[in-house]
DRENBA-58149 format. One record per residue (C-alpha): residue number from 1; residue in three letters; x, y, z. Coordinates in Angstrom, 3 decimals, decimal comma. Example, Ala and Ser with C-alpha at 12.3 -4.5 7.8 and 13.67 -1.06 7.14 Angstrom:
<node n="1" res="ALA" c1="12,300" c2="-4,500" c3="7,800"/>
<node n="2" res="SER" c1="13,670" c2="-1,060" c3="7,140"/>
This chain:
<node n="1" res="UNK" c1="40,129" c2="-2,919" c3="-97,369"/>
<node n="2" res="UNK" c1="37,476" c2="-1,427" c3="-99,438"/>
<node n="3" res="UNK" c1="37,476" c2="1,660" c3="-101,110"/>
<node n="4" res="UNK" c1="35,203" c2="3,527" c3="-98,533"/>
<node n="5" res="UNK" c1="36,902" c2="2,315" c3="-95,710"/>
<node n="6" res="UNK" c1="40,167" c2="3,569" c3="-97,576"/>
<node n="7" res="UNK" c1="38,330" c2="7,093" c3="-97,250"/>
<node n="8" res="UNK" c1="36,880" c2="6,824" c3="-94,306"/>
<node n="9" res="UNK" c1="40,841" c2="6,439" c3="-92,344"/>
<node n="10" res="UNK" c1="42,164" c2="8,783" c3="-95,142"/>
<node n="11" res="UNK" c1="39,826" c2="11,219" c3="-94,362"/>
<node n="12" res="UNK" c1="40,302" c2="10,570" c3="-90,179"/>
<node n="13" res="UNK" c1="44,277" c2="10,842" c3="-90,724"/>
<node n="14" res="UNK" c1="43,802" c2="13,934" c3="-92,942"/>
<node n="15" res="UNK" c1="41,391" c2="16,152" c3="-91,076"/>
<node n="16" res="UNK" c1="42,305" c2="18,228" c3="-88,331"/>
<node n="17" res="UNK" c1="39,876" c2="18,899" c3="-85,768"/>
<node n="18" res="UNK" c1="40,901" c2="21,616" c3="-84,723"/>
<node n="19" res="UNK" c1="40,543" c2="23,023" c3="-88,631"/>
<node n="20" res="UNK" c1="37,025" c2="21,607" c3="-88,418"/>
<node n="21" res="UNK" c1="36,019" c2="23,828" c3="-85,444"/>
<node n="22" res="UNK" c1="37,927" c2="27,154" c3="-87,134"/>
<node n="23" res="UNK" c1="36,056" c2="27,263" c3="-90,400"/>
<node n="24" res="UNK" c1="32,873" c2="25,378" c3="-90,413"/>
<node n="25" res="UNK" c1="30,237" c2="27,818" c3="-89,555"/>
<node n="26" res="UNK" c1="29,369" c2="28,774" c3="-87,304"/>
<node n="27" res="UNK" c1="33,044" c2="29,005" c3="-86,163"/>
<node n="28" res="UNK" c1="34,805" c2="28,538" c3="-82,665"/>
<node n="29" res="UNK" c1="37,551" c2="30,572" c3="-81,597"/>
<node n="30" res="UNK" c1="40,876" c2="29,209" c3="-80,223"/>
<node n="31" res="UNK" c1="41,292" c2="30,237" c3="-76,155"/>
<node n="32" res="UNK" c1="44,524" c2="30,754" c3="-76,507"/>
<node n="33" res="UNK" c1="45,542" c2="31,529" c3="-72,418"/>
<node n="34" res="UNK" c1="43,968" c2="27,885" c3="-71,421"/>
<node n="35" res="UNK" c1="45,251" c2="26,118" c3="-74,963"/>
<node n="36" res="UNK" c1="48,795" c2="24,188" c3="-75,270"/>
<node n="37" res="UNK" c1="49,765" c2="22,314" c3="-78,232"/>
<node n="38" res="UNK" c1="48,340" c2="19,233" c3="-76,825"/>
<node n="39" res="UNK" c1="45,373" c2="20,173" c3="-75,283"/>
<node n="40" res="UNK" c1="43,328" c2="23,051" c3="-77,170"/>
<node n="41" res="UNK" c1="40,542" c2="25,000" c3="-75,735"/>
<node n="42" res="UNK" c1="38,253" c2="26,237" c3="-78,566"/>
<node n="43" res="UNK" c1="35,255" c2="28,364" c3="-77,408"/>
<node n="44" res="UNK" c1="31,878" c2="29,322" c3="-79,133"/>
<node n="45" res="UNK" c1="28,813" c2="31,289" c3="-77,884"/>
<node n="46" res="UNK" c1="27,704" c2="30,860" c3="-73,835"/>
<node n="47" res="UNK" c1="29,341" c2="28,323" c3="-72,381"/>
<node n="48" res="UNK" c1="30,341" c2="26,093" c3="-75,634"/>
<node n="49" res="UNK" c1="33,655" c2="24,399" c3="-75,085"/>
<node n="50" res="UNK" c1="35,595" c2="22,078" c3="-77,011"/>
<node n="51" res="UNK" c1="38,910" c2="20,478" c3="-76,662"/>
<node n="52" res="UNK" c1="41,017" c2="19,051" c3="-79,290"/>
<node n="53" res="UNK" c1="43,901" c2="16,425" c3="-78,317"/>
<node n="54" res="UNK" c1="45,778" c2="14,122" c3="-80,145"/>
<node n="55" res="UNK" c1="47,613" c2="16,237" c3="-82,538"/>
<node n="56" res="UNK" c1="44,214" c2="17,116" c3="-83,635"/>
<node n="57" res="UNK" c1="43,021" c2="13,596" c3="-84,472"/>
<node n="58" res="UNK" c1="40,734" c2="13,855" c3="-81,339"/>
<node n="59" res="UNK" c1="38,276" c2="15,924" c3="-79,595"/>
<node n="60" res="UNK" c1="35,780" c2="16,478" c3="-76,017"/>
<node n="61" res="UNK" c1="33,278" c2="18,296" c3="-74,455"/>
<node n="62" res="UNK" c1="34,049" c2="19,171" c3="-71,036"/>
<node n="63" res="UNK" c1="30,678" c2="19,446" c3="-70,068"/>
<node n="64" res="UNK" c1="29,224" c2="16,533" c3="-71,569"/>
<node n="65" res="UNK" c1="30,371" c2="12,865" c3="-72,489"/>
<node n="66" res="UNK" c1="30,486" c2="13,363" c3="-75,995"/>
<node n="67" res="UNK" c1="34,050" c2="12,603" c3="-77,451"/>
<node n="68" res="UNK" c1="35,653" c2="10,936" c3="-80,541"/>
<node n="69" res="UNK" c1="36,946" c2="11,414" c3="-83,820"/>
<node n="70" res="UNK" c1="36,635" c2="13,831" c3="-86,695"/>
<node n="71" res="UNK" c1="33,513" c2="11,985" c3="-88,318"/>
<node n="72" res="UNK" c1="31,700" c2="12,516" c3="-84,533"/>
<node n="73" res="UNK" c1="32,719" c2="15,820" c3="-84,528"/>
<node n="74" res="UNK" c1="31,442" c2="17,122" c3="-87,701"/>
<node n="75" res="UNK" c1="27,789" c2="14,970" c3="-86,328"/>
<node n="76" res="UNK" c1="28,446" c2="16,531" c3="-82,980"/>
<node n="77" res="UNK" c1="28,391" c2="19,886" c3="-84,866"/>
<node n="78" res="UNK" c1="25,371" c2="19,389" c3="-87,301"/>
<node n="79" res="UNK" c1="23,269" c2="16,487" c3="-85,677"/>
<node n="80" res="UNK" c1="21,355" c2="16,232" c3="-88,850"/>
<node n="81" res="UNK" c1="24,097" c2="14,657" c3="-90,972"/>
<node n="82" res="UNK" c1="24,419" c2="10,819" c3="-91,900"/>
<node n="83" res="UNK" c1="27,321" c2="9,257" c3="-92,207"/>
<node n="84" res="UNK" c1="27,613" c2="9,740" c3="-96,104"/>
<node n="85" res="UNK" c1="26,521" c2="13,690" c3="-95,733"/>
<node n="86" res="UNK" c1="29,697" c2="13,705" c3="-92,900"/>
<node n="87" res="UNK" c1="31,693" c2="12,232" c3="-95,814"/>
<node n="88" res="UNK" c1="31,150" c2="14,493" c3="-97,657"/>
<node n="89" res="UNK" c1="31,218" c2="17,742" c3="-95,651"/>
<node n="90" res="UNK" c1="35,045" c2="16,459" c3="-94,740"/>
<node n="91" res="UNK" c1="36,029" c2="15,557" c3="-98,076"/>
<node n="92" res="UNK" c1="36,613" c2="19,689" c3="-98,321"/>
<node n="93" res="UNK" c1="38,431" c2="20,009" c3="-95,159"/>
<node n="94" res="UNK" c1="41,536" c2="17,331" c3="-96,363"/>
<node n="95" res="UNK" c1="45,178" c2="18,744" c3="-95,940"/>
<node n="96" res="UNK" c1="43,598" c2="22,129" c3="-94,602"/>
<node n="97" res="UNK" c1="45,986" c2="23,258" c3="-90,927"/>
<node n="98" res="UNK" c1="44,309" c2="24,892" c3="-88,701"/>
<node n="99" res="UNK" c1="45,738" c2="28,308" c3="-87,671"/>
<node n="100" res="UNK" c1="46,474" c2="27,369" c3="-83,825"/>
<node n="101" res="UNK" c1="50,622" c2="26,814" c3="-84,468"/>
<node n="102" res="UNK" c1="50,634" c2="30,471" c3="-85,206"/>
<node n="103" res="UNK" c1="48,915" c2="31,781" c3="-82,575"/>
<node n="104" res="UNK" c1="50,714" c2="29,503" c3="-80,021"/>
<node n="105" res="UNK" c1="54,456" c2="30,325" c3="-81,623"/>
<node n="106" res="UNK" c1="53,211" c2="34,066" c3="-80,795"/>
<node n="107" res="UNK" c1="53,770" c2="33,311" c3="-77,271"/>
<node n="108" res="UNK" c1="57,262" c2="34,580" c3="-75,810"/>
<node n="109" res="UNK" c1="59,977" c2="32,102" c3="-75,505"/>
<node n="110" res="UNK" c1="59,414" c2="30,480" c3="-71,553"/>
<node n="111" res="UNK" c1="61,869" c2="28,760" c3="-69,724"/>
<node n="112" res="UNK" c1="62,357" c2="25,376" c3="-68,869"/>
<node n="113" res="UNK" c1="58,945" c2="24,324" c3="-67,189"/>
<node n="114" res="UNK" c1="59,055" c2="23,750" c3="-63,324"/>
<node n="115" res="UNK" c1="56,763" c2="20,816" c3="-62,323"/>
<node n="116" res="UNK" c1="53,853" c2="21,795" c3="-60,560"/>
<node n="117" res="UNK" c1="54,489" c2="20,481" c3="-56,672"/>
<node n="118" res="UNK" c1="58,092" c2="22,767" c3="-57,002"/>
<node n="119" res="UNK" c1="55,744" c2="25,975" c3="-58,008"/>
<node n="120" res="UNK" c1="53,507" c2="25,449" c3="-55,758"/>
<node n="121" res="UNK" c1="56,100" c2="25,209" c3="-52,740"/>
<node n="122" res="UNK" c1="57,913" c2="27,956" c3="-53,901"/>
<node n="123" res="UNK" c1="54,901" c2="30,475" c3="-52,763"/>
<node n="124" res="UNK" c1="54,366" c2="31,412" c3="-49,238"/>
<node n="125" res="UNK" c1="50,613" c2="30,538" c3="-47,846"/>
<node n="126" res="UNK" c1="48,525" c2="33,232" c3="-47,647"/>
<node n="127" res="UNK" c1="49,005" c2="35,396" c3="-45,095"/>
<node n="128" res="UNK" c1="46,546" c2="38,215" c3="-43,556"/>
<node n="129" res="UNK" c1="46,892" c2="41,616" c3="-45,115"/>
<node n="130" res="UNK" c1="49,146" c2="40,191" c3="-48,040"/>
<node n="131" res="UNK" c1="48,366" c2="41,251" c3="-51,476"/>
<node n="132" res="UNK" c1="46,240" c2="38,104" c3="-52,017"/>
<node n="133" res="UNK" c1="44,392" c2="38,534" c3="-49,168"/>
<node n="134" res="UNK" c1="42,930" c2="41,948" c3="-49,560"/>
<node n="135" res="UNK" c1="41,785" c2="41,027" c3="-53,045"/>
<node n="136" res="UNK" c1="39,897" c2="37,543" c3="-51,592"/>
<node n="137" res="UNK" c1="38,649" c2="39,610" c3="-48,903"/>
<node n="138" res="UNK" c1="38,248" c2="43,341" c3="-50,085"/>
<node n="139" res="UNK" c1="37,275" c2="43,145" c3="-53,885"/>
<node n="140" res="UNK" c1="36,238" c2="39,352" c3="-53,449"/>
<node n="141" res="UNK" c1="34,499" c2="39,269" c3="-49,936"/>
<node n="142" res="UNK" c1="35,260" c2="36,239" c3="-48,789"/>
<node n="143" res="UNK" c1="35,614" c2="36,043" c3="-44,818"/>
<node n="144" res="UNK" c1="38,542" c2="35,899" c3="-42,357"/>
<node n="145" res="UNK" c1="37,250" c2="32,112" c3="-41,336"/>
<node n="146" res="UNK" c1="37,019" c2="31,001" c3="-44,699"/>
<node n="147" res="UNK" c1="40,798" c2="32,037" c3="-45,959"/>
<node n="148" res="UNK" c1="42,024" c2="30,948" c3="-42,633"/>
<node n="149" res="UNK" c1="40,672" c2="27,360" c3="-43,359"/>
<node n="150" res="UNK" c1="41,722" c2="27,438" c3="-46,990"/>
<node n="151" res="UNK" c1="45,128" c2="27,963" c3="-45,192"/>
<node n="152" res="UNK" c1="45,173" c2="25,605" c3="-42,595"/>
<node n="153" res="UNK" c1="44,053" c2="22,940" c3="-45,496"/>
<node n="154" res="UNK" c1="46,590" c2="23,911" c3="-47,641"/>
<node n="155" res="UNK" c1="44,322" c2="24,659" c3="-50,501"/>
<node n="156" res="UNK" c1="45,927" c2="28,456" c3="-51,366"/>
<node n="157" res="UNK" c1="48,738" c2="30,140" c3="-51,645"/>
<node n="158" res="UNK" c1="50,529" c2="33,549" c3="-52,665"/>
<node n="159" res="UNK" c1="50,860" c2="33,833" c3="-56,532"/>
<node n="160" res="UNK" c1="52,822" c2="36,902" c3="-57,845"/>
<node n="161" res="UNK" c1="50,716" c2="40,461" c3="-58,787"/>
<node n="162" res="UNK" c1="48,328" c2="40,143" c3="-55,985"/>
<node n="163" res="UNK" c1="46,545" c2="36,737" c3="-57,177"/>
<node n="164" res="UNK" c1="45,904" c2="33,738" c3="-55,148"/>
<node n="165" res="UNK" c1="46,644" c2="30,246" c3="-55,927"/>
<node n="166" res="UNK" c1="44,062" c2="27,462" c3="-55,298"/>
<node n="167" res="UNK" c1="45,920" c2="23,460" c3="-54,916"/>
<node n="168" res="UNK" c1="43,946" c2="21,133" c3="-57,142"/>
<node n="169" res="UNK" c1="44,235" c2="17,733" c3="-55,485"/>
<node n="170" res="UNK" c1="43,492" c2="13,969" c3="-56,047"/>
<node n="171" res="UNK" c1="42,056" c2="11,519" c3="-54,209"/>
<node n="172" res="UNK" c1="45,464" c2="11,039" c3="-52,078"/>
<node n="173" res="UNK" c1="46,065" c2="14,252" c3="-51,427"/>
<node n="174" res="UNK" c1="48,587" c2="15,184" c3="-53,821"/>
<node n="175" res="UNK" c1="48,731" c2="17,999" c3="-56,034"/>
<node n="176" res="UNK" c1="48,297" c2="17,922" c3="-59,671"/>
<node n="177" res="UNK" c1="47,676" c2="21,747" c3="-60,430"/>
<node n="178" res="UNK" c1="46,730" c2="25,157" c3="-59,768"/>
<node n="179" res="UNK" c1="43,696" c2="27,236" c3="-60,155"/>
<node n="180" res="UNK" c1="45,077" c2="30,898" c3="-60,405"/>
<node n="181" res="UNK" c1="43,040" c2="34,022" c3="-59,952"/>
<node n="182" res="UNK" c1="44,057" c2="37,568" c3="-59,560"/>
<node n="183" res="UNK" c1="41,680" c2="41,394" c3="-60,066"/>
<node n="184" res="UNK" c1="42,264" c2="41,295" c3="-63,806"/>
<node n="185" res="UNK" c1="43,027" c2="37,602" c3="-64,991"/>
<node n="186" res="UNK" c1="43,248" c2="33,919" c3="-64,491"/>
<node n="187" res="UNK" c1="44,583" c2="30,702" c3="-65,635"/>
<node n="188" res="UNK" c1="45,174" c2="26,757" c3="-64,861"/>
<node n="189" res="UNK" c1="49,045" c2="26,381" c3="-64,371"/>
<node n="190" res="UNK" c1="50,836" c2="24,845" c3="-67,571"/>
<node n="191" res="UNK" c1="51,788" c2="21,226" c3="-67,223"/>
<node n="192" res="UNK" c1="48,819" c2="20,654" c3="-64,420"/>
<node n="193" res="UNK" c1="46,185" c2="18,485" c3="-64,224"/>
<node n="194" res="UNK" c1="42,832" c2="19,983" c3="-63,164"/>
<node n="195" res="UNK" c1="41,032" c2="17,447" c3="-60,815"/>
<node n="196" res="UNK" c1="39,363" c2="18,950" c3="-57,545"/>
<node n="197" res="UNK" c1="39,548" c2="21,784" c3="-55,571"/>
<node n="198" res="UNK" c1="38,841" c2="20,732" c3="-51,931"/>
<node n="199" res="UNK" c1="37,658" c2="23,280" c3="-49,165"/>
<node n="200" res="UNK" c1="36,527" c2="20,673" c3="-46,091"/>
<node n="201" res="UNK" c1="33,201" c2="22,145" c3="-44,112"/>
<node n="202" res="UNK" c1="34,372" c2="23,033" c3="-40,390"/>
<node n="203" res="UNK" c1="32,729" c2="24,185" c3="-37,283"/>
<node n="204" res="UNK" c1="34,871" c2="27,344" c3="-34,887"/>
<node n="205" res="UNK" c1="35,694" c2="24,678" c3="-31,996"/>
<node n="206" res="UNK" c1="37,019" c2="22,001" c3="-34,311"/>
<node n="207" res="UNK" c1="37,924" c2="20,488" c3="-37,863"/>
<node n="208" res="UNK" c1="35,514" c2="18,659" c3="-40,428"/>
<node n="209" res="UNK" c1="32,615" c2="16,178" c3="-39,248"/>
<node n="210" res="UNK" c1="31,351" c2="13,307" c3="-41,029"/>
<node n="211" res="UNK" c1="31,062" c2="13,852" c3="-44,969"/>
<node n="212" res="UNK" c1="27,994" c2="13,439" c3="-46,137"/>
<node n="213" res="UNK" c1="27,486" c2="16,405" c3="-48,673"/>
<node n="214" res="UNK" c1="29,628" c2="17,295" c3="-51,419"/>
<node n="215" res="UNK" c1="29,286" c2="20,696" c3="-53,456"/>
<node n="216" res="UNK" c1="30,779" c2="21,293" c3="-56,544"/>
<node n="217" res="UNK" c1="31,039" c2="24,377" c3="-57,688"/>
<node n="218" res="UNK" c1="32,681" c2="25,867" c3="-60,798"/>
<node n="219" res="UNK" c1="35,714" c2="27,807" c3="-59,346"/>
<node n="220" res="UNK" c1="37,767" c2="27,732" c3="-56,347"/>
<node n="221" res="UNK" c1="36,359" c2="31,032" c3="-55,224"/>
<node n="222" res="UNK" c1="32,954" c2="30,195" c3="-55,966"/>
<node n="223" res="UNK" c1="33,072" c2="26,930" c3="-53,651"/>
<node n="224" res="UNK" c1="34,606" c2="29,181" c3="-50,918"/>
<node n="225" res="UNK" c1="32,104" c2="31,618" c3="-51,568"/>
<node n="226" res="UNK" c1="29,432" c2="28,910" c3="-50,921"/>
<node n="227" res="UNK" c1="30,968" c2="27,663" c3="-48,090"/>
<node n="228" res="UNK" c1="31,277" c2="31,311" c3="-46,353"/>
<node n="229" res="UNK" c1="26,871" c2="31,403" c3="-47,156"/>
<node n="230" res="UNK" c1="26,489" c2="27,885" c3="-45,718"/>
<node n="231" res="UNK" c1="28,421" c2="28,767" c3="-42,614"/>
<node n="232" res="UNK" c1="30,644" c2="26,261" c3="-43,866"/>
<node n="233" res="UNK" c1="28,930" c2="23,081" c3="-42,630"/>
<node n="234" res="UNK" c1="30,882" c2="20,287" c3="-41,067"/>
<node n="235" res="UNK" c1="29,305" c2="17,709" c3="-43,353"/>
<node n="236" res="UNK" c1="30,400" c2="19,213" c3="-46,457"/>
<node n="237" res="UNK" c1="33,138" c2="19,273" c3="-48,763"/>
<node n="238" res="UNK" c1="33,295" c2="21,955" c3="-51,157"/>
<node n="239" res="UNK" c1="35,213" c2="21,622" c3="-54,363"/>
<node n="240" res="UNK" c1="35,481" c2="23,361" c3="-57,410"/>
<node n="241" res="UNK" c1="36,832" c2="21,710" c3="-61,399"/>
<node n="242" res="UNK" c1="38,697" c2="25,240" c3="-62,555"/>
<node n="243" res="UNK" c1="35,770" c2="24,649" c3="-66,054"/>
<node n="244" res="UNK" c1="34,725" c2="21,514" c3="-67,495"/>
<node n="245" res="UNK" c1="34,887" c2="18,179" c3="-66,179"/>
<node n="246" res="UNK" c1="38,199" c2="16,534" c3="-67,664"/>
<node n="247" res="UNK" c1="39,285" c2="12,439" c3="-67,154"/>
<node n="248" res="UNK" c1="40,983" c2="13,336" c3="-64,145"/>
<node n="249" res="UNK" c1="38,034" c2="15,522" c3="-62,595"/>
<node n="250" res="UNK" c1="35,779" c2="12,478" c3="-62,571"/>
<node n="251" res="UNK" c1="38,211" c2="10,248" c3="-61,487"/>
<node n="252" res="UNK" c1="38,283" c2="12,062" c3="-58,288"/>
<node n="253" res="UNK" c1="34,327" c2="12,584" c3="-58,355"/>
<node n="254" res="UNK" c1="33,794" c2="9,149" c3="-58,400"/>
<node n="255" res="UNK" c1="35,860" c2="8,300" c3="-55,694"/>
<node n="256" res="UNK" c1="34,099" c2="10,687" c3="-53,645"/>
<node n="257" res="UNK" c1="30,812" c2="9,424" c3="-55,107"/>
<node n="258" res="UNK" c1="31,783" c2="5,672" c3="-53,738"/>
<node n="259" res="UNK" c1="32,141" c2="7,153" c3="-49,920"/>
<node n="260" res="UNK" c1="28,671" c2="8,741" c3="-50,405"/>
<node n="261" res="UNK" c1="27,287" c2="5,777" c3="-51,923"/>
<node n="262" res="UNK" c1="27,463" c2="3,668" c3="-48,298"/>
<node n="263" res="UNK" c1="25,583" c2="6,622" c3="-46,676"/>
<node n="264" res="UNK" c1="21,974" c2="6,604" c3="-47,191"/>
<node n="265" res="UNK" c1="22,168" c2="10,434" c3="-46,451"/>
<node n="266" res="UNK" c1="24,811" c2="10,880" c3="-49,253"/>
<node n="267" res="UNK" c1="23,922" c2="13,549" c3="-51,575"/>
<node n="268" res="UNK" c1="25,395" c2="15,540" c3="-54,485"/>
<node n="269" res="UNK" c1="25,065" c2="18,733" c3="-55,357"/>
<node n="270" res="UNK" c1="25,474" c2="20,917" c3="-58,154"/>
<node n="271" res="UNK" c1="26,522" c2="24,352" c3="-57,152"/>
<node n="272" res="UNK" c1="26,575" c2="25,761" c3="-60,419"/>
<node n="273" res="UNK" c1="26,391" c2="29,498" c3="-62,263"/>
<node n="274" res="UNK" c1="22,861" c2="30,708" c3="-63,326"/>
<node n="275" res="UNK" c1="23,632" c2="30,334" c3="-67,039"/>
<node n="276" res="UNK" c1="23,698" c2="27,641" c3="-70,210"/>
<node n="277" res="UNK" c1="26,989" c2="25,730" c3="-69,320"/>
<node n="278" res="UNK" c1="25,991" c2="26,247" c3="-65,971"/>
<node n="279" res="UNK" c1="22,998" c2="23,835" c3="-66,566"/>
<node n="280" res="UNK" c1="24,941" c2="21,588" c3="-68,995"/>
<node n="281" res="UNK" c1="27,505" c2="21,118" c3="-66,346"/>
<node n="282" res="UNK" c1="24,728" c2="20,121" c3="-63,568"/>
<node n="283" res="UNK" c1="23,302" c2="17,621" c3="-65,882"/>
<node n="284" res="UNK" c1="26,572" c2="16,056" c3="-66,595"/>
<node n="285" res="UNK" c1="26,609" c2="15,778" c3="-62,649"/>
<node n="286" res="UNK" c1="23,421" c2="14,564" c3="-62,105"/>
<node n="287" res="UNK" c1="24,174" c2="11,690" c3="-64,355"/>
<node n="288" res="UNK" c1="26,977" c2="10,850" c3="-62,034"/>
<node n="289" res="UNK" c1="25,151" c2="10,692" c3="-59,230"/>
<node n="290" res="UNK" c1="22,539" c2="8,785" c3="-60,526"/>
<node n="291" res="UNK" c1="25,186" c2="6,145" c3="-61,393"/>
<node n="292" res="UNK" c1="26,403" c2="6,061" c3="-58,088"/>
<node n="293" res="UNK" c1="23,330" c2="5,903" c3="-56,822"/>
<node n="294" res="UNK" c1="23,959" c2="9,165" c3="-54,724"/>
<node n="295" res="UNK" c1="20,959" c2="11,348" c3="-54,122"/>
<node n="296" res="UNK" c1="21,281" c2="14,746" c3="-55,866"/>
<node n="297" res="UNK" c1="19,960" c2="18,345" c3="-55,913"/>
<node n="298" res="UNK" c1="20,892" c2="21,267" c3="-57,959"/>
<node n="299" res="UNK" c1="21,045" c2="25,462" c3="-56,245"/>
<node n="300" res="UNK" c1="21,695" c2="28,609" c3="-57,950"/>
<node n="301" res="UNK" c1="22,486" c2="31,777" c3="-56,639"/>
<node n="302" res="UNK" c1="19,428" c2="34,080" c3="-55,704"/>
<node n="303" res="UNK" c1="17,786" c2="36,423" c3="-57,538"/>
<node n="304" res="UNK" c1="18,975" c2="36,766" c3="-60,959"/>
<node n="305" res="UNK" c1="22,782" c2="36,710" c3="-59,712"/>
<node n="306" res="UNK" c1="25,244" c2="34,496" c3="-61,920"/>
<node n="307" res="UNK" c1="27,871" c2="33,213" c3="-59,549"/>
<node n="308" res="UNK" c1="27,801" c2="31,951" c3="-55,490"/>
<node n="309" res="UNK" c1="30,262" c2="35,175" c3="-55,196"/>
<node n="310" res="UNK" c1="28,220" c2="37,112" c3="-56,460"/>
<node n="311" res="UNK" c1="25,843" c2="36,100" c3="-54,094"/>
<node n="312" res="UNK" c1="28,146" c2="36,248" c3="-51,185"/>
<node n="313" res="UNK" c1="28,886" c2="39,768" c3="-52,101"/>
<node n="314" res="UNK" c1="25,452" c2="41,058" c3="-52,450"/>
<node n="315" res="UNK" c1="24,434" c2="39,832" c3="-48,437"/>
<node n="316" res="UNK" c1="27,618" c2="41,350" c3="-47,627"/>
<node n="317" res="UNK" c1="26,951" c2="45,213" c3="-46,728"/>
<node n="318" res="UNK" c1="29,325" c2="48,118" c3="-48,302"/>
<node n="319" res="UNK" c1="31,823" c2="48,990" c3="-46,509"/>
């Protein structure tokens, strides 16, 4: 081995990604309610996420494809840098920890984590008038037909404090996390994998129709929202990824990409929020699409308003 190369796997066994993204300016900042030791959400500006894995050997963008090691980080960072000028920036980040093992250890001692399918089953569906449901439907506005289909499909429960859980799913049904939201926070459940939120169109007088449509949508409550404006159309399937777009999230994409694929009618569409990642995160779908040769269109919420429930709110009238 040559002396460069020496330096070059010195210098990717020595440099910590995750020390990287703390104190090369301009810095990100450690999100530390959707971060776990193996998987660590840094954040930075609108919409700028980055996740470091492999005890920090390893990084992603959730709303891109980029991915790799330290030396396609620091590039990733500073596009103008050559290979050499990367050298050298990491050369002064060898040995350096980042400061994430602090704030994790600050977190109170938990107990013994319950897998996902046991917490889920341990909460009652939603019922009407329940703590969850006035906040979906009161502060939220989301219709009676809407959280009564949610029910039927499984695809929400009770969570404690008045929040509502939403069932991420795969492509066989089964549940590999939870999307929680209450009126003053929410989180991913720890241990879960996010892959799709999945709210099936209907019509009153019966259950889904042929899929032809899929809208994807950044949270659960957002592709409800969108289905309650869209009179939740038969064709459709509404999901939501809970953020970025993970390994797992387009895994189950694709699969629903390859049913689309044999329609000529298929289409794809990016239901996103009105803002920067909002338009990062339609590209990244558009791309898909366009390699599963699925026809594609991108909608926004009206006039100036960020999110579909925002939307849905504002054509809702004051009570």
């Amino acid at each position: 081995m040559s002396e460069q190369d020496a330096e070059i796997e010195r210098l990717k066994a020595e440099v910590n990604c995750a020390a990287l993204l703390e104190r090369l300016p301009p810095v990100w900042r450690l999100d530390r309610a959707e971060s776990t030791r193996r998987s660590l959400k840094y954040r930075r500006g609108e919409g700028e996420i980055i996740i470091v894995n492999h005890d920090g050997r390893g990084w992603w963008d959730p709303l891109s494809e980029a991915k790799g090691d330290i030396f396609t980080l620091v590039q990733h960072l500073d596009p103008g840098l050559n290979f050499g000028e990367a050298r050298r920036v990491l050369r002064g980040f060898v040995g350096i920890a980042p400061s994430f093992p602090e704030a994790l250890r600050a977190r109170p001692t938990l107990a013994p984590r319950i897998p996902v399918a046991q917490r889920w089953d341990r909460h009652r569906p939603l019922s009407r008038g329940s703590p969850a449901w006035l906040y979906l439907n009161g502060q939220r506005g989301l219709p009676e037909n809407i959280l009564a289909a949610a029910r039927a499909a499984d695809a929400i429960r009770e969570g404690p404090h008045g929040s509502a859980w939403f069932a991420h799913r795969d492509g066989a049904g089964l549940l590999t996390g939870i999307e929680m939201r209450g009126p003053a926070w929410r989180n991913f459940s720890a241990g879960g994998d996010k892959t799709l939120f999945r709210l099936p169109g209907f019509r009153l007088s019966g259950g889904p129709g042929r899929l032809t449509r899929i809208a994807v949508c950044e949270a659960a409550i957002d592709a409800m929202s969108l289905a309650a404006i869209e009179r939740a159309r038969r064709d459709t399937l509404y999901v939501a990824t809970a953020g970025g777009i993970g390994p797992a999230t387009i895994a189950a994409l694709q699969q629903i990409l390859q049913v689309l694929a044999t329609d000529p009618v298929g289409l794809l569409i990016a239901a996103t929020d009105a803002d920067s990642a909002g338009r990062r995160y339609a590209a990244r779908l558009e791309d898909m699409a366009a390699e599963a040769a699925v026809r594609f269109d991108a909608i926004l919420p009206p006039d100036g308003l960020n999110d579909w429930n925002d939307a849905l709110r504002a054509m809702t009238p004051a009570a």
